[in-house]
N, C-alpha and C positions, 0 to 999 in steps of 0.2 A: 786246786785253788791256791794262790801267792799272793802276798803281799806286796809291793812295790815298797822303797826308801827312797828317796831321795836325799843327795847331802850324806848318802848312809856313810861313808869314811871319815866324816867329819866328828868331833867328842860327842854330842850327844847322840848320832846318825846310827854311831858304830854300835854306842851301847843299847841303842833301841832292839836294832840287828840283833846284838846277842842274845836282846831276852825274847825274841820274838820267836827263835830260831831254839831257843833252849825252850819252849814251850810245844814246840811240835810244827812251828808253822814255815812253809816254803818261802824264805823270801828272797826279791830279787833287788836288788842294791843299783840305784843310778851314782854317780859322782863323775865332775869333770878333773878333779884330783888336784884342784887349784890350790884350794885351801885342807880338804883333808886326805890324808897320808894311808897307804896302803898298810902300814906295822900297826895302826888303828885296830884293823880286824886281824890282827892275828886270832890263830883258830875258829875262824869262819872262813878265810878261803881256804876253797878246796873241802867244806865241808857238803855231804849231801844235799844239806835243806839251805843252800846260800850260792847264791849269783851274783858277781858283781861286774859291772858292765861300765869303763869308761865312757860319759855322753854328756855331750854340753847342751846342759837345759835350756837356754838361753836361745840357743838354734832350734827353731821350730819343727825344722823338716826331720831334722838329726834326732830329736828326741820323738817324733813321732812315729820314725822308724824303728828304731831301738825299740818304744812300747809295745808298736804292733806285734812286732817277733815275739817276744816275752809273753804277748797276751795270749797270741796264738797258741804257743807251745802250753802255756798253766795260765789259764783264764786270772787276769788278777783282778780280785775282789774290793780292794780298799788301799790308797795313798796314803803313805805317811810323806808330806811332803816336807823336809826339815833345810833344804839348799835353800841359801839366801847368805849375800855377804856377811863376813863374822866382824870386818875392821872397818867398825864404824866412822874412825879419823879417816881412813881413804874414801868413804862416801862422801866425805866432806870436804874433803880435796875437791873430788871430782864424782858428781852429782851421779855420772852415767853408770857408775859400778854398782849403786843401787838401783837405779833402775831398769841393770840389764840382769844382776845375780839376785839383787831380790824380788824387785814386782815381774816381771818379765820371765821369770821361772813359776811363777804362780799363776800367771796366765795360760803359758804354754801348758802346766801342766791341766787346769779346767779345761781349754779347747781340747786337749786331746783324751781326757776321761770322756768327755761329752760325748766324743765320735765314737771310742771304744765301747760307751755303755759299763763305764765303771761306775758303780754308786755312791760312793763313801771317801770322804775328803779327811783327813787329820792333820792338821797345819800347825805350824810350830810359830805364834806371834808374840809379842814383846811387851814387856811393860814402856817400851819407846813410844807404843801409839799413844800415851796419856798425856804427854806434855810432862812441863812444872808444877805438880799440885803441892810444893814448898814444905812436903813433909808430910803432909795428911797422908790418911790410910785412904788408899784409892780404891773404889766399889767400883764395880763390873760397869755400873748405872750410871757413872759420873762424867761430867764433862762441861764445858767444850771437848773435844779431843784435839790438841793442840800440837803434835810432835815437833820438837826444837834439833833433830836431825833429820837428815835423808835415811839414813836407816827404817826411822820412826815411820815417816812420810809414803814409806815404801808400803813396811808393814800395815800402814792400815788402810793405804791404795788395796792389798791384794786381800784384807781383811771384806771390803765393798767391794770385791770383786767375787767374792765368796759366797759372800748374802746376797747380791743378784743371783747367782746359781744354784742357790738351796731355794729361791723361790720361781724358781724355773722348772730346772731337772737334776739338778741334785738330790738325791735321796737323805744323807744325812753328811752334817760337816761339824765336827768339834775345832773348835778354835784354842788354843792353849794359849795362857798370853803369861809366858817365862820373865820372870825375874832374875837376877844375878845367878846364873848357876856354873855351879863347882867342880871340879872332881878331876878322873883321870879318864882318858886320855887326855892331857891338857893340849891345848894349840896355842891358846890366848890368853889375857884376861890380867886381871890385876898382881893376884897370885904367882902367875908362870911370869910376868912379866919382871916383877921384883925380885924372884928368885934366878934367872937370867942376868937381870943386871948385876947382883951379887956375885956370881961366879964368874963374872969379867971383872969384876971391880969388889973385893970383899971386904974394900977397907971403908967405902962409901957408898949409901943407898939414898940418889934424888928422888925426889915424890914432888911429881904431876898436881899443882895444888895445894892447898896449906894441912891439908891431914884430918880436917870435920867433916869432909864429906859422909855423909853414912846411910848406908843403903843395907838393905835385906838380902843375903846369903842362901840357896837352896843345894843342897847337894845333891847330884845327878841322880844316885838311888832314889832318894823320892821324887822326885823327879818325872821319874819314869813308871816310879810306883804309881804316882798317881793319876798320870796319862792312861794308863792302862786300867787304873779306878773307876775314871767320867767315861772310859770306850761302854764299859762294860753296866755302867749303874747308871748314867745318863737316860733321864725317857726323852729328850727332847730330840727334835730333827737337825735341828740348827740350833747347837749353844756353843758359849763362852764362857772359858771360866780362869777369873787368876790361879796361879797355884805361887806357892808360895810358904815361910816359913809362919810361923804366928807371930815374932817380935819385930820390935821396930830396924832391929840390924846392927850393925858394927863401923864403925868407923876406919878410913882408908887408913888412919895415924893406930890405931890396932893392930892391921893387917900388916905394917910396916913393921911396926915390932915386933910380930907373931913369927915372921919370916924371919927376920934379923937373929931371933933370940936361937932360932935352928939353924940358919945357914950361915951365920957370919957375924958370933955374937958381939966381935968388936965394931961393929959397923957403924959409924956416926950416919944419919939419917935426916939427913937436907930437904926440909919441905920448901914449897912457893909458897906465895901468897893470895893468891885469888882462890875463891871457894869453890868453884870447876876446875877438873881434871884437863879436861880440855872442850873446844865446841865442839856443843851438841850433849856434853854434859849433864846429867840431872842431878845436883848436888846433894841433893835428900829425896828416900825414896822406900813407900816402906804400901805393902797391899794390904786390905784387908780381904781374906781367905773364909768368910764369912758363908759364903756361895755354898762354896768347896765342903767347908764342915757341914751344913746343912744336910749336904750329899751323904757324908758320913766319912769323909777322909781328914786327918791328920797329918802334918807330917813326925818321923821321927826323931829330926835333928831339928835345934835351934840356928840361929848364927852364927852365934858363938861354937859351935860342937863342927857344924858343918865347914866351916875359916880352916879350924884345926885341925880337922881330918885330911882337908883338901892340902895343906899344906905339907903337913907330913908325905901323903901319895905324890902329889907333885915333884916334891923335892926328892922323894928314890927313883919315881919316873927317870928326871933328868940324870940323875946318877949312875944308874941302869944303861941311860945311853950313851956317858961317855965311859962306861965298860964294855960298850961293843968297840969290836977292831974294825 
């Protein structure tokens, strides 16, 4: 029996991978390597219990044969499906990169569980499907659901695509709906992005924004901790759950400084003035985890704990790689 990933090369793909893999289980890794990087899974390839197969989810026939072989060979039991575009700005450019890397990899991937007879969906979705709820803690129960990107719009198309098929023939499908999260292998994000522009430019740091944006911070380890909490304590067939820190979050003009003070303490630091980052922006943004602790999960870090950790790994990350020849 195996596990499928999808998206597995990608920061949180990779780390799922490890611990799924460091617990005894076979799993077989999809990624079409667009966005994430094969140095991700160092020490999984080439390991016994890990396969990883370049395939573009997006091509229906492509990834139907890819699964076939894999299911043949180690019947897989359960999807972790995590591929869906990470650069929300270019879904916003251009509408079709969500709709081809994020809903259209969610589809493809239900048509072809359904035909294989795989029962068990886990899906990686967004605090994007909520909209602007201007700062309130946002309950699982709340709504309109209004998303103000195509990212958002995607995730919660393939959210309703989900819940048609748990009431059909899906056996069971957890929904994860991610917050800001941290950590290493970085690809993206606010973090790796300021610490980038620093080492091009150490003497000045522009910020996207005027610096009050502030949003809730999750670090990967919990993260995943607690993905692997709701698989396992969950009685329901079909649920949803925020995950998330317990505080209300930290501010983007924080983050600036927090980086600054490690990578480039002379650095003068140039904000805008509008209180989005950029469109499709949610300027404030903070879950209430309410569900979650019910269930009996916490997490271990705050915002504040999780910013600073993530920055520190970040920042030897990148140092590390401009130590390779």
């Amino acid at each position: 029996m195996s596990i499928l990933i999808t998206g597995v090369a990608g920061f949180i793909g990779s780390n799922i991978a490890r611990c799924l893999v460091q617990a005894g289980h076979l799993v077989i890794g999809f990624d079409n390597l667009c966005r994430g990087k094969r140095s991700n899974l160092a020490g999984l390839i080439g390991h016994e219990r890990f396969v990883l197969e370049t395939v573009e989810l997006s091509d229906g026939v492509v990834y139907r044969e890819a699964l076939a072989r894999a299911h043949c060979h180690e019947p897989v039991t359960e999807v972790w499906h995590m591929a869906a575009n990470s650069d929300i700005s270019a879904g916003i450019a251009d509408a079709g990169i969500d709709w081809r890397d994020t809903f259209m990899t969610t589809f493809n991937t239900l048509e072809i569980m359904k035909e294989l007879k795989i029962p068990v969906l886990v899906f990686a979705s967004s605090s994007a499907i909520y909209g602007d709820f201007k700062g309130a803690r946002i309950r699982e129960d709340m709504g309109p659901l209004l998303p103000i990107s195509n990212y958002g719009a995607m995730k919660l198309a393939s959210e309703a695509a989900i819940s048609a098929a748990s009431g059909s023939w899906l056996s069971r499908a957890f929904l994860y709906r991610f917050p800001n999260v941290i950590g290493v292998p970085a690809t993206h994000g606010v973090i790796y992005d300021f610490i980038h522009r620093l080492r091009v430019n150490p003497a000045v740091l522009d910020v996207h924004g005027n610096g009050t944006q502030q949003k809730a911070y999750l670090h990967c380890d919990d993260l995943i901790d607690a993905m692997l909490f709701i698989r396992a304590k969950a009685p329901e067939n079909f649920t949803y759950y925020n995950i998330g820190p317990l505080d209300m979050g930290v501010t983007v003009r924080f983050i600036a400084e927090e980086v600054a003070a490690l990578v480039a303490p002379c650095a003068k630091i140039n904000y805008g003035e509008d209180s989005r980052g950029w469109v499709g922006d949610v300027p404030k943004f903070a879950y209430s985890i309410d569900k979650l602790r019910a269930l009996g999960w916490k997490p271990s870090l705050d915002s504040t704990a999780a910013v600073r950790r993530a920055i520190r790994d970040i920042a030897e990350q990148e140092m590390a790689s401009c130590d390779k020849p």
